[in-house]
PDB file of N, CA, C and O in Angstrom, chain B, residues numbered from 101:
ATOM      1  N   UNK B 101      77.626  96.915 109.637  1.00  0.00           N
ATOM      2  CA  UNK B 101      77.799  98.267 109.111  1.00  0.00           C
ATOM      3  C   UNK B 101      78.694  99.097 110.023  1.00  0.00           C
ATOM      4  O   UNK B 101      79.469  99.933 109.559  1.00  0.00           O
ATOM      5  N   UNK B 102      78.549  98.804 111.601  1.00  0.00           N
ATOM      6  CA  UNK B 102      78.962  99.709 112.196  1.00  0.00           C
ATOM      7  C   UNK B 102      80.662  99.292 112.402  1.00  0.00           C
ATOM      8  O   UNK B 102      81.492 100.143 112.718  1.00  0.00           O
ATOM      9  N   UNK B 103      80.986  97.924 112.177  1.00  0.00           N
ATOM     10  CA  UNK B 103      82.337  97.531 112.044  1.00  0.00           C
ATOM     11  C   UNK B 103      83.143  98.139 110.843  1.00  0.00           C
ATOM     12  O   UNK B 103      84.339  98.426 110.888  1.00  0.00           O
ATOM     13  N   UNK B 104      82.452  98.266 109.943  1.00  0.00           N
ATOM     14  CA  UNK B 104      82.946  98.777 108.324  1.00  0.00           C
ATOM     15  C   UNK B 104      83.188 100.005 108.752  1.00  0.00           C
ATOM     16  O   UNK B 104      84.293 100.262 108.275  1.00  0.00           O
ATOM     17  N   UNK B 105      82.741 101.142 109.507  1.00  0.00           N
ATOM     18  CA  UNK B 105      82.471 102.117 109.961  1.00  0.00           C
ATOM     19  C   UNK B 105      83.798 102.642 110.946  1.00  0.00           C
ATOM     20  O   UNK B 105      84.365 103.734 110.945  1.00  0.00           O
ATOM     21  N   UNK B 106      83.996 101.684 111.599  1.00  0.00           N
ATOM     22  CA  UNK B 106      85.122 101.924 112.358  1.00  0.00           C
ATOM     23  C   UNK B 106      86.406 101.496 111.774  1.00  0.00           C
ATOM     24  O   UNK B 106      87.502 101.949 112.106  1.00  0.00           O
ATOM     25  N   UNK B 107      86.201 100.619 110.906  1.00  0.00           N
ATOM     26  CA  UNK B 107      87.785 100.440 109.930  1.00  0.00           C
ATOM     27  C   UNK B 107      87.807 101.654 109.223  1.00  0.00           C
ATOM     28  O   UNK B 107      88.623 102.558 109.401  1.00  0.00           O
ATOM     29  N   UNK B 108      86.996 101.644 108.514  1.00  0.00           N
ATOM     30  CA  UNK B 108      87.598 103.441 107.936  1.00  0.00           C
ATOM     31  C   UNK B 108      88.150 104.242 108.746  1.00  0.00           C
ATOM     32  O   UNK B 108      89.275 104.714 108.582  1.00  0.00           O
ATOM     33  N   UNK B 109      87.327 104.493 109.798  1.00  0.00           N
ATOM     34  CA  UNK B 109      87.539 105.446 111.065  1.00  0.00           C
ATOM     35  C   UNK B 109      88.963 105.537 110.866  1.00  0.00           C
ATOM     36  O   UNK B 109      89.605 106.478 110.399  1.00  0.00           O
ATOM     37  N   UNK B 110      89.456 104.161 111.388  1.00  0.00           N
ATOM     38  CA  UNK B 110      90.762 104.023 112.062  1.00  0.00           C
ATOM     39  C   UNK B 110      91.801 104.325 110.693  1.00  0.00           C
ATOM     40  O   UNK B 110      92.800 104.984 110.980  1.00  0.00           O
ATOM     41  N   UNK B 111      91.682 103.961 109.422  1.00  0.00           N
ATOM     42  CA  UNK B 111      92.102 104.068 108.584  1.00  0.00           C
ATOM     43  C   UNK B 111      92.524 105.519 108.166  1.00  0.00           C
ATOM     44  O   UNK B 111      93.620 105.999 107.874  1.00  0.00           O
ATOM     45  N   UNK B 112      91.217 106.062 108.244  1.00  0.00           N
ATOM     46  CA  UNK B 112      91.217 107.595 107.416  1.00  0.00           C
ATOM     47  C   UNK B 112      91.817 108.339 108.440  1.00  0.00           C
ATOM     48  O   UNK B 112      92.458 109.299 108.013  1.00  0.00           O
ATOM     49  N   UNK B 113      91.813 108.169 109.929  1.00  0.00           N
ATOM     50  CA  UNK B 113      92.531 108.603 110.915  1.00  0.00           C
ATOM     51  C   UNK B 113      93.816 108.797 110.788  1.00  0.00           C
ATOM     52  O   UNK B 113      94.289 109.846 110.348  1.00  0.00           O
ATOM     53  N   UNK B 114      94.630 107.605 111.237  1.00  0.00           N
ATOM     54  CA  UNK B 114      95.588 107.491 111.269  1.00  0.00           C
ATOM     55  C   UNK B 114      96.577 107.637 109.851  1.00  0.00           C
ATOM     56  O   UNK B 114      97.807 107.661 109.868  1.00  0.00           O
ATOM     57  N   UNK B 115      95.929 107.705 108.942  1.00  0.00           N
ATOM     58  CA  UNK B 115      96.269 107.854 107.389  1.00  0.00           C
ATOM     59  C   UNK B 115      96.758 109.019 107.203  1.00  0.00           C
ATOM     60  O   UNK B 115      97.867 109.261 106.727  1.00  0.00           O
ATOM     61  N   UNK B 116      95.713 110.026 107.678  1.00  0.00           N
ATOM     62  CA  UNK B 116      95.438 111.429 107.631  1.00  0.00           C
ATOM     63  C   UNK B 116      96.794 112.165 109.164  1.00  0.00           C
ATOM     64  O   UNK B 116      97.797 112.871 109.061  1.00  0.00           O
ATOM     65  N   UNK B 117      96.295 111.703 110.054  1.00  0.00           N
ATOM     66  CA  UNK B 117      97.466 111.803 110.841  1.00  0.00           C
ATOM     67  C   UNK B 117      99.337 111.826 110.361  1.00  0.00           C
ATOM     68  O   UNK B 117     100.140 112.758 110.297  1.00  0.00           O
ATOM     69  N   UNK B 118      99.451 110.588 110.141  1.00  0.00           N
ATOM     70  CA  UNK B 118     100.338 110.273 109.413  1.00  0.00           C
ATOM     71  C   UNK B 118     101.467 111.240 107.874  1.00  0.00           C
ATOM     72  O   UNK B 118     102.639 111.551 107.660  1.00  0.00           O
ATOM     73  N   UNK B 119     100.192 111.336 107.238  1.00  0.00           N
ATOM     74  CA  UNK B 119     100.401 112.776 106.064  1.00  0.00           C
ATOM     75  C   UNK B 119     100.523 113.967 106.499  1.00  0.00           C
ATOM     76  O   UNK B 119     100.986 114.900 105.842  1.00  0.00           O
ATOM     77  N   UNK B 120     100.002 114.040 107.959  1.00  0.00           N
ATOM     78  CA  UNK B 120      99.843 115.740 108.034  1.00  0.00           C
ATOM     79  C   UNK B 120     101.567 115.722 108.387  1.00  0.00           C
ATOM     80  O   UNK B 120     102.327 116.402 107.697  1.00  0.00           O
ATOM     81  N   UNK B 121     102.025 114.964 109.407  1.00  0.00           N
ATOM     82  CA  UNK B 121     102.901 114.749 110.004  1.00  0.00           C
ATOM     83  C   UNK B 121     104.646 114.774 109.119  1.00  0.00           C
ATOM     84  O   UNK B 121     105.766 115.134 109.482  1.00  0.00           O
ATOM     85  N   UNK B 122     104.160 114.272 108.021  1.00  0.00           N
ATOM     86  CA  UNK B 122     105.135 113.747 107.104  1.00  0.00           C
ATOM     87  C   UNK B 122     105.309 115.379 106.064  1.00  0.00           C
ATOM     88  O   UNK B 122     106.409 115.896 105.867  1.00  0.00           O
ATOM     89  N   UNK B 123     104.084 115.914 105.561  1.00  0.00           N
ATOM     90  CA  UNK B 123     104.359 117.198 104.830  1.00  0.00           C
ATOM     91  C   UNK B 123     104.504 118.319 106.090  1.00  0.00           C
ATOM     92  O   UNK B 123     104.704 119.497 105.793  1.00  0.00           O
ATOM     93  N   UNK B 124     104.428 118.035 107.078  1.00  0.00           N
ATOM     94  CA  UNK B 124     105.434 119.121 108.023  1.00  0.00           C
ATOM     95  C   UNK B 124     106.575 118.370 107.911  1.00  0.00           C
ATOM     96  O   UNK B 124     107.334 119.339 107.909  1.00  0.00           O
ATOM     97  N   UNK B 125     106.979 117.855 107.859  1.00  0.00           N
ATOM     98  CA  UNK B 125     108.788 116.907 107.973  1.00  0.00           C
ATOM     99  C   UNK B 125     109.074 117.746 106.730  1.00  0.00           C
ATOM    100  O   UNK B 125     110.012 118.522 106.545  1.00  0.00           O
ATOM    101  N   UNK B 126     108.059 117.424 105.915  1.00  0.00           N
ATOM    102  CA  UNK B 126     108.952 117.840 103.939  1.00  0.00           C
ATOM    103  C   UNK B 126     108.827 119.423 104.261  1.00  0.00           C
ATOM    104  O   UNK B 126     109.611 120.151 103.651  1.00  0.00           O
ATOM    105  N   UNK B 127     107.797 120.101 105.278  1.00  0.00           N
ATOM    106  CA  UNK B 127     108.057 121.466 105.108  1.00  0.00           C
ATOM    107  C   UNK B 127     109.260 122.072 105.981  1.00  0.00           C
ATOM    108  O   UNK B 127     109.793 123.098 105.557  1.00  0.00           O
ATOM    109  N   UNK B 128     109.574 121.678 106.799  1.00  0.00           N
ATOM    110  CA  UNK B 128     110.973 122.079 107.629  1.00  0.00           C
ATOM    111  C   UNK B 128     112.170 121.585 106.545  1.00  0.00           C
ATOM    112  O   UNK B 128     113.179 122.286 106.472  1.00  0.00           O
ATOM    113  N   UNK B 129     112.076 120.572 105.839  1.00  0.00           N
ATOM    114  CA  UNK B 129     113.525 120.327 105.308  1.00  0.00           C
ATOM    115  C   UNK B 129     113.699 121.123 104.323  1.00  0.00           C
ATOM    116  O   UNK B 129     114.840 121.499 104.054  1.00  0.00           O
ATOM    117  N   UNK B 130     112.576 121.556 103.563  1.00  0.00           N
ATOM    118  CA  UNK B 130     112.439 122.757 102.405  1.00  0.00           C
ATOM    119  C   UNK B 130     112.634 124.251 103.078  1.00  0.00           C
ATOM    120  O   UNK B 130     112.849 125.174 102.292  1.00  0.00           O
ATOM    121  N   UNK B 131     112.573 124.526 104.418  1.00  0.00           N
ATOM    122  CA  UNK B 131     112.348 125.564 105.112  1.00  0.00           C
ATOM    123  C   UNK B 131     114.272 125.457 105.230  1.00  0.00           C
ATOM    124  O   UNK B 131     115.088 126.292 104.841  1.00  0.00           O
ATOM    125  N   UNK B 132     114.508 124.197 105.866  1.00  0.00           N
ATOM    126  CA  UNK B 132     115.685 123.978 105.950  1.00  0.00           C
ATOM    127  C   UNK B 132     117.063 124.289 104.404  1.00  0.00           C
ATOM    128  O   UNK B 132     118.196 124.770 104.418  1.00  0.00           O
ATOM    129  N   UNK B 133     116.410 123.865 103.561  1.00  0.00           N
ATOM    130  CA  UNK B 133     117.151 123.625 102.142  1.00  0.00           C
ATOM    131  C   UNK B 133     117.385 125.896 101.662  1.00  0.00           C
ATOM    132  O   UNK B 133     118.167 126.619 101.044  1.00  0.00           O
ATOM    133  N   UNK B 134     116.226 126.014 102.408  1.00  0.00           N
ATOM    134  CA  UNK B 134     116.076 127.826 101.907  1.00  0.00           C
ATOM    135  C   UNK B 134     117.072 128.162 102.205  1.00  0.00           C
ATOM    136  O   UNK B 134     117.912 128.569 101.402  1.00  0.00           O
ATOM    137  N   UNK B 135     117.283 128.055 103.782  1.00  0.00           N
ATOM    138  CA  UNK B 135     118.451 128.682 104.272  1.00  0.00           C
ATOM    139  C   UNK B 135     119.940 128.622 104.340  1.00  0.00           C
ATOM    140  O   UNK B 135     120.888 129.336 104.666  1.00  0.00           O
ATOM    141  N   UNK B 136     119.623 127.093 103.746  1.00  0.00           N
ATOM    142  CA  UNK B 136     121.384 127.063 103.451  1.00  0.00           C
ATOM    143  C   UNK B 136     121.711 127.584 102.147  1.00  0.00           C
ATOM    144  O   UNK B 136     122.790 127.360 101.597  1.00  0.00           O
ATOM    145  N   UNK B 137     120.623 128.397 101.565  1.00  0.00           N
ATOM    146  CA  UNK B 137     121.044 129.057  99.640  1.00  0.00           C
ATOM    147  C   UNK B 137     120.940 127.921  98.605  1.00  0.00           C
ATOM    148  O   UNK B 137     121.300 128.072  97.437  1.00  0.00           O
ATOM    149  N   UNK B 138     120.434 126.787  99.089  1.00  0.00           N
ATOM    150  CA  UNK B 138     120.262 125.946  98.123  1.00  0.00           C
ATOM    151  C   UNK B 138     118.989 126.490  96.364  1.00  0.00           C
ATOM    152  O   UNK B 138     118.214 127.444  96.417  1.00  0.00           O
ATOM    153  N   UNK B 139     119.128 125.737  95.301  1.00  0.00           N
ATOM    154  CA  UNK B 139     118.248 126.882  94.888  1.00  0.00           C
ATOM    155  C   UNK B 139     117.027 126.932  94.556  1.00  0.00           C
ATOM    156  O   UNK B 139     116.146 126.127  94.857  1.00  0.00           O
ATOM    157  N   UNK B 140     116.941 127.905  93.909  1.00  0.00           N
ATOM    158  CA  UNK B 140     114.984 128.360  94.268  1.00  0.00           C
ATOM    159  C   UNK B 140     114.119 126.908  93.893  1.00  0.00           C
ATOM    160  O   UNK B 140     113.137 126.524  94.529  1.00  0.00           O
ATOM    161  N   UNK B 141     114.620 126.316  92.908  1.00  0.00           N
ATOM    162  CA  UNK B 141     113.986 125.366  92.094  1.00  0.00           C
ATOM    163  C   UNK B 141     113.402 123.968  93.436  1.00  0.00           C
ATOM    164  O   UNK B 141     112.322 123.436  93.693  1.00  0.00           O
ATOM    165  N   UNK B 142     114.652 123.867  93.918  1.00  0.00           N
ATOM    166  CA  UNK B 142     114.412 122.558  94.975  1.00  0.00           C
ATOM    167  C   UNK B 142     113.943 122.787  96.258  1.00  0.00           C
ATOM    168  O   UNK B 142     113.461 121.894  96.955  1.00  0.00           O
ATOM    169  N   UNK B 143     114.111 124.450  96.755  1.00  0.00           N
ATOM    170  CA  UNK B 143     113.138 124.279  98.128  1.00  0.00           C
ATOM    171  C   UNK B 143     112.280 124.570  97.635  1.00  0.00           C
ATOM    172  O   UNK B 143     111.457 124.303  98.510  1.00  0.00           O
ATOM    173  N   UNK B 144     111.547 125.077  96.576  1.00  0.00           N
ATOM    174  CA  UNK B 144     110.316 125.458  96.323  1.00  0.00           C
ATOM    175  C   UNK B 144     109.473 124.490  96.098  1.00  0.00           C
ATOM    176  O   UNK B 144     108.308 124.535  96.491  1.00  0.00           O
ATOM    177  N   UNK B 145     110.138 123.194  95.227  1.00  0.00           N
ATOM    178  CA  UNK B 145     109.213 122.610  95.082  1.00  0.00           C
ATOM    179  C   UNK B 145     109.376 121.328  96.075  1.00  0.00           C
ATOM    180  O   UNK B 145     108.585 120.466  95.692  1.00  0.00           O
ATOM    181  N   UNK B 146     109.802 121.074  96.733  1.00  0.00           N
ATOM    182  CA  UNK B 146     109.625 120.445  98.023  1.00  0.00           C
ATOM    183  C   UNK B 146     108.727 121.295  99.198  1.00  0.00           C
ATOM    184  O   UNK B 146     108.165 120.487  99.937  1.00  0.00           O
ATOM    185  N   UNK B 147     108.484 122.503  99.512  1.00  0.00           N
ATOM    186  CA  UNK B 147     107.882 122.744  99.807  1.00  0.00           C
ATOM    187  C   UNK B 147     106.127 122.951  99.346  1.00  0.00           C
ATOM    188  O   UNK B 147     105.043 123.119  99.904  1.00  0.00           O
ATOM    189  N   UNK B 148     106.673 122.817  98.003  1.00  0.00           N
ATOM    190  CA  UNK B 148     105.217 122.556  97.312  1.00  0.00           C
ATOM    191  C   UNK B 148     104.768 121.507  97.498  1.00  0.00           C
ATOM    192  O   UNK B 148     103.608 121.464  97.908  1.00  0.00           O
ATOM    193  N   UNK B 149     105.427 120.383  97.296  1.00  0.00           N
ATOM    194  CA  UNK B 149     105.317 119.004  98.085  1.00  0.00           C
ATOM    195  C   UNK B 149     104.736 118.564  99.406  1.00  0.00           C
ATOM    196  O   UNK B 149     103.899 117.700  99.667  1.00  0.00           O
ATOM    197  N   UNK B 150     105.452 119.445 100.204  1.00  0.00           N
ATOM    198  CA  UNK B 150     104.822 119.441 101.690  1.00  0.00           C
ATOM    199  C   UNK B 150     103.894 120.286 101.547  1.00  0.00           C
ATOM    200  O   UNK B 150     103.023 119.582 102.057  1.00  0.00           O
ATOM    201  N   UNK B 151     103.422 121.105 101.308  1.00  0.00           N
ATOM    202  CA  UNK B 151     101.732 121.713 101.206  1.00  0.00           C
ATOM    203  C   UNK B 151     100.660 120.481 100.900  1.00  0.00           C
ATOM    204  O   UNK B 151      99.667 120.143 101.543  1.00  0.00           O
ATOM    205  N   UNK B 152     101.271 119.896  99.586  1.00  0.00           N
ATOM    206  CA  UNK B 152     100.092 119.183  98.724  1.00  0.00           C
ATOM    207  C   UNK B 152      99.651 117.823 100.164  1.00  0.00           C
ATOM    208  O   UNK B 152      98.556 117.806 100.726  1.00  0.00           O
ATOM    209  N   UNK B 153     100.651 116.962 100.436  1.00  0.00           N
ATOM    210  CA  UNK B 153     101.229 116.171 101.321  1.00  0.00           C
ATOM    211  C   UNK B 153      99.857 116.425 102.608  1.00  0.00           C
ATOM    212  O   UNK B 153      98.871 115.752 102.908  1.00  0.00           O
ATOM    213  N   UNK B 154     100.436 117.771 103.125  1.00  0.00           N
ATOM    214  CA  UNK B 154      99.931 118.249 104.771  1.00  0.00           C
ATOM    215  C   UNK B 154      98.128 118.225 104.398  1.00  0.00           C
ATOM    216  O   UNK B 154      97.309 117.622 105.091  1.00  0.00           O
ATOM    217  N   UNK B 155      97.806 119.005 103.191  1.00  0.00           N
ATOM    218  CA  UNK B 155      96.557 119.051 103.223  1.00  0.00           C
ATOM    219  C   UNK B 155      95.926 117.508 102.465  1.00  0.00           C
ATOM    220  O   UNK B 155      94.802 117.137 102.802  1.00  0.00           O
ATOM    221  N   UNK B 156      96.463 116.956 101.786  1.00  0.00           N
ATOM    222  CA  UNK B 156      95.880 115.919 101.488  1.00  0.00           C
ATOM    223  C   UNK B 156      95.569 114.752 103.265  1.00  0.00           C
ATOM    224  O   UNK B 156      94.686 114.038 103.741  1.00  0.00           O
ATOM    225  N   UNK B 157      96.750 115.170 103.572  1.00  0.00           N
ATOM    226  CA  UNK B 157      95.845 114.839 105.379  1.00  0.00           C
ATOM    227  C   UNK B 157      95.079 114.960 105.791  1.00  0.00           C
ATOM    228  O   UNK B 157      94.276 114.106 106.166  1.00  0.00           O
ATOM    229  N   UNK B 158      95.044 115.849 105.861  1.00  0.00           N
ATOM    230  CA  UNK B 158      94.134 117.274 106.578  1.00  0.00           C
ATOM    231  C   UNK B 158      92.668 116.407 105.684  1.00  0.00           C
ATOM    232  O   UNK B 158      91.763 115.935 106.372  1.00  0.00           O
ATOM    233  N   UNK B 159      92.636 116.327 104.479  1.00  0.00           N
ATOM    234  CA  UNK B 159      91.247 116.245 103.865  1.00  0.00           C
ATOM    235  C   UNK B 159      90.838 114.723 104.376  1.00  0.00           C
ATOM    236  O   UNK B 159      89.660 114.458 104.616  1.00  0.00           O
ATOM    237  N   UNK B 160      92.111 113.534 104.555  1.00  0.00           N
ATOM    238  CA  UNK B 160      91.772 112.253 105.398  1.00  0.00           C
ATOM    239  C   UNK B 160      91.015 112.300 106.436  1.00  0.00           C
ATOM    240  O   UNK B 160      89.858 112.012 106.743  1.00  0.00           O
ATOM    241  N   UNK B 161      92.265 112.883 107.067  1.00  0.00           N
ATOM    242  CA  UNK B 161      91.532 113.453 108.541  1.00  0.00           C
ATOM    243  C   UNK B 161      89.810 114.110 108.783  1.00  0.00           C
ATOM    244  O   UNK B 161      88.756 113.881 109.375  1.00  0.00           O
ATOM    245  N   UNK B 162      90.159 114.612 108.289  1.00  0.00           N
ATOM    246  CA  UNK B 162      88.236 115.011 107.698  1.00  0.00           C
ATOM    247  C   UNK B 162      87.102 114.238 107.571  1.00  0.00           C
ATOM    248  O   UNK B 162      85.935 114.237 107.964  1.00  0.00           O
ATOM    249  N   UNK B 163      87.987 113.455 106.754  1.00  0.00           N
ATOM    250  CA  UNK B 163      86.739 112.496 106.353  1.00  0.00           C
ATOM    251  C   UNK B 163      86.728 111.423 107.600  1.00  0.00           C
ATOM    252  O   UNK B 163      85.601 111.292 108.077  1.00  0.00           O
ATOM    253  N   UNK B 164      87.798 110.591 108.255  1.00  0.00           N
ATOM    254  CA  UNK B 164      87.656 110.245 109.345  1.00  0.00           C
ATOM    255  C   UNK B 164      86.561 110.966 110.010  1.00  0.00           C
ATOM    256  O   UNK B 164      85.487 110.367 110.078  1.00  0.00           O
ATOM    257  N   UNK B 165      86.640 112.118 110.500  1.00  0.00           N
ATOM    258  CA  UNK B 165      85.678 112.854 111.513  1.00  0.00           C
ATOM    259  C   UNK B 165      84.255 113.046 111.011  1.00  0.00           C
ATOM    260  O   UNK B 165      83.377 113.434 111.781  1.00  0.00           O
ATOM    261  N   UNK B 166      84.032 112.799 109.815  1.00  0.00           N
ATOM    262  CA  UNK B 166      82.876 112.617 108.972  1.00  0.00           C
ATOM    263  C   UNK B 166      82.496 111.038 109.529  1.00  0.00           C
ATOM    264  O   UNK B 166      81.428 110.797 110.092  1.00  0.00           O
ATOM    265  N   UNK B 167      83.410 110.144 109.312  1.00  0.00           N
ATOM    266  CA  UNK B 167      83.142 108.456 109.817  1.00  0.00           C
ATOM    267  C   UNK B 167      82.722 108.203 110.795  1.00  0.00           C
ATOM    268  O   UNK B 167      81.771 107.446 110.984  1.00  0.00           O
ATOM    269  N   UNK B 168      83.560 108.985 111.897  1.00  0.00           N
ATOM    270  CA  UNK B 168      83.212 108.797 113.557  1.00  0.00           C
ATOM    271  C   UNK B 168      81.504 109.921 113.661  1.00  0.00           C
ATOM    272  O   UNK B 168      80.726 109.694 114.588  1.00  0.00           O
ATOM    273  N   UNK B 169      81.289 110.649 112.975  1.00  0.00           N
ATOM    274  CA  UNK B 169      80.378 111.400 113.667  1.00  0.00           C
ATOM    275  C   UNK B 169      78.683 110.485 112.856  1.00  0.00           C
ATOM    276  O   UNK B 169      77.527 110.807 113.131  1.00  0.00           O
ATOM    277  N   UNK B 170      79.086 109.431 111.935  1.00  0.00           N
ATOM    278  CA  UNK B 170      78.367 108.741 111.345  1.00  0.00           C
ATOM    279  C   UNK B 170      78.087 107.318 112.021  1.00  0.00           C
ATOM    280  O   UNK B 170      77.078 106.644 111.810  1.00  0.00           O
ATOM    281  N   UNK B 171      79.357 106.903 113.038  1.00  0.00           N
ATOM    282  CA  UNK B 171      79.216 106.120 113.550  1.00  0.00           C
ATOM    283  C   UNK B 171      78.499 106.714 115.093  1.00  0.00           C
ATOM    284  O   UNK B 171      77.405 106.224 115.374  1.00  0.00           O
ATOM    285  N   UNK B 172      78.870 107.355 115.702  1.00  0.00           N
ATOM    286  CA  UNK B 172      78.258 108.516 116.868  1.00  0.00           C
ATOM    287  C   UNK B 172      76.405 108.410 116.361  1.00  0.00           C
ATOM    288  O   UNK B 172      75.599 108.265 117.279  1.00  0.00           O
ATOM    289  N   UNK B 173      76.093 108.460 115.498  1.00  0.00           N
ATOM    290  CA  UNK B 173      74.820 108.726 115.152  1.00  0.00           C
ATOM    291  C   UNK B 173      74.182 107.051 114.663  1.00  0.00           C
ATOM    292  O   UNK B 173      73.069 106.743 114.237  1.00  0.00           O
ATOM    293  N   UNK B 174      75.093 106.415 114.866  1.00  0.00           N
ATOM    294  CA  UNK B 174      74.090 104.889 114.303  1.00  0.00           C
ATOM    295  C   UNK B 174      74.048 104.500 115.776  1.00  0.00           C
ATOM    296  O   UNK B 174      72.996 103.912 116.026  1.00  0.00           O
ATOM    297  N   UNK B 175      75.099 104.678 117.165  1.00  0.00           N
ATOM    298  CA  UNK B 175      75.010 104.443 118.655  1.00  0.00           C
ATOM    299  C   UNK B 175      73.592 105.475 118.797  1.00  0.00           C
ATOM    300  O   UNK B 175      72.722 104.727 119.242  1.00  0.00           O
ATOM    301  N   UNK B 176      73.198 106.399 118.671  1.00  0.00           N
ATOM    302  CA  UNK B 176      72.150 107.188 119.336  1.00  0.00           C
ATOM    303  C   UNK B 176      71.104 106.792 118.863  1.00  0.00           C
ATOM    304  O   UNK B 176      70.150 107.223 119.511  1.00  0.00           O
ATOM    305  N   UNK B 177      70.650 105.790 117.526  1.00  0.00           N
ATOM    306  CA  UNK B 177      69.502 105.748 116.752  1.00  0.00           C
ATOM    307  C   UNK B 177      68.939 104.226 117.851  1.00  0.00           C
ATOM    308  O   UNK B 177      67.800 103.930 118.210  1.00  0.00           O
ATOM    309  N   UNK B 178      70.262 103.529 118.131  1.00  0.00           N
ATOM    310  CA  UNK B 178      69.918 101.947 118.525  1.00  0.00           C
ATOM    311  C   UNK B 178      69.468 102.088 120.465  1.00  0.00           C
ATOM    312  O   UNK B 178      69.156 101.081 121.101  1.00  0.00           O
TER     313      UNK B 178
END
């Protein structure tokens, strides 16, 4: 159980890591696309992109820290 436990871990971790990382990339190039007057249609929705992106991390990441604090608690029971 506690091996199953740590593959997620590492999974939902680095998964979540990974996404947060990537919808900040899509939010600077949309931040980027603003300022050169490109138009409303394509930085907007690339930056909508990088929102959806960053927090769908963010909610990985989460659940990782949900995994580890489940695995933290099967070490204190044994």
């Amino acid at each position: 159980m506690e091996k199953n436990l740590k593959r997620k871990w590492l999974k939902f971790a680095v998964g979540g890591i990974l996404l947060m990382g990537f919808g900040l990339s899509l939010l600077g190039e949309a931040g980027i696309l603003k300022m050169s007057g490109s138009g409303f249609l394509s930085w907007f929705g690339i930056g909508t992109l990088a929102l959806a992106v960053f927090f769908a991390g963010l909610s990985l990441f989460g659940q990782a820290v949900v995994f580890k604090s489940q695995m933290d608690n099967s070490k204190r029971k044994h």
